[in-house]
C-alpha positions as MATLAB code, in Angstrom:
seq = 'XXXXXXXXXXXXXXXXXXXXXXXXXXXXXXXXXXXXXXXXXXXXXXXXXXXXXXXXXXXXXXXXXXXXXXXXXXXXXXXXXXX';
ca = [
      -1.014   10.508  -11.558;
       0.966    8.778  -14.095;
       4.002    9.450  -11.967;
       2.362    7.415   -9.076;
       1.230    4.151  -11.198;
       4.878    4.581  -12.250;
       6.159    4.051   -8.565;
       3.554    1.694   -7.753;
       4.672   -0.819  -10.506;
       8.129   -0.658  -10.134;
       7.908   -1.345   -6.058;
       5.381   -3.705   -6.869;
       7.886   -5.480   -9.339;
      10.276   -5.233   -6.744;
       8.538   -6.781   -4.094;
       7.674   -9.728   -5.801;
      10.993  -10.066   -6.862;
      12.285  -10.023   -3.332;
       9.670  -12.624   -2.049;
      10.840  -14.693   -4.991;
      14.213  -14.467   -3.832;
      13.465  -14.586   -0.196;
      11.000  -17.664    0.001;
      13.822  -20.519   -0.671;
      15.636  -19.186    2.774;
      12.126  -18.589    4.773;
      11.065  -21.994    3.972;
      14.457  -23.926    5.187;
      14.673  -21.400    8.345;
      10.915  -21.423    9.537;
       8.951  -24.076    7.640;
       6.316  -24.226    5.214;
       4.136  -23.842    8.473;
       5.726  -20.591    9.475;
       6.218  -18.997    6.198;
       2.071  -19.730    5.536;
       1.888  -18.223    9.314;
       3.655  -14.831    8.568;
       2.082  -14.251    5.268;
      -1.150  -15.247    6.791;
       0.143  -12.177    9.706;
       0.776   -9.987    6.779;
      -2.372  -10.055    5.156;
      -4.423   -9.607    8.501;
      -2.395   -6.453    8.951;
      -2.820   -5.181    4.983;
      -6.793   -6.026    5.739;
      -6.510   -3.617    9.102;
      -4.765   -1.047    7.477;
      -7.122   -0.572    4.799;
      -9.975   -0.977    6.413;
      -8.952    1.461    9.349;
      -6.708    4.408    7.016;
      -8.024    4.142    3.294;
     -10.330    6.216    2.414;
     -13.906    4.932    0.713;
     -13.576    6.450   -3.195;
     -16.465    4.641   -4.589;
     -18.983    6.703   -5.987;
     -16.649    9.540   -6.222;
     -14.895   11.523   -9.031;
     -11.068   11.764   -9.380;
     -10.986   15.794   -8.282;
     -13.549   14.720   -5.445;
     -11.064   12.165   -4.587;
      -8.194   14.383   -4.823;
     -10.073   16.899   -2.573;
     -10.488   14.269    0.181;
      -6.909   13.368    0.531;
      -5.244   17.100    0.482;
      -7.223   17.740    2.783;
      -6.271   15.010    4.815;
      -2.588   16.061    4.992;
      -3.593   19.639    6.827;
      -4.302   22.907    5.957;
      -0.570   24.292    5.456;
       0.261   21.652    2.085;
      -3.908   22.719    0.846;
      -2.386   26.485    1.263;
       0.569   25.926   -0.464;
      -1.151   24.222   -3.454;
      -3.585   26.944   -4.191;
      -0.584   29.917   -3.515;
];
């Protein structure tokens, strides 16, 4: 678990940096307009994906959680766990 918040921040860092970076060229190529447009796009997408693939935790403990997602991945990775 540790290992996973450890990913997460660093490609969150990442991104941010790279949207930092990024933003100064978006803005002179497709306008304020069409930068709000695409991150507008992005965020309709994000609210999709989550609402359509990610799984409801609440209510649940961390080894019920875990449960629910090995078992999402198939039978064969749940076999090779308990082996």
């Amino acid at each position: 678990r540790g290992a996973a918040l450890s990913i997460a921040a660093v490609v969150n860092f990442t991104m941010n940096v790279v949207v930092t970076t990024v933003q100064p060229t978006l803005l002179s190529a497709i306008t304020p307009s069409g930068v709000f447009f695409t991150y507008a796009v992005l965020c309709v997408v994000s609210i999709l994906f989550v609402v359509g693939v990610v799984p409801e935790t609440k209510g649940k403990t961390l080894e019920e959680i875990e449960t629910m997602l090995v078992g999402r991945r198939g039978g064969k990775m749940e076999a090779e766990m308990h082996a």
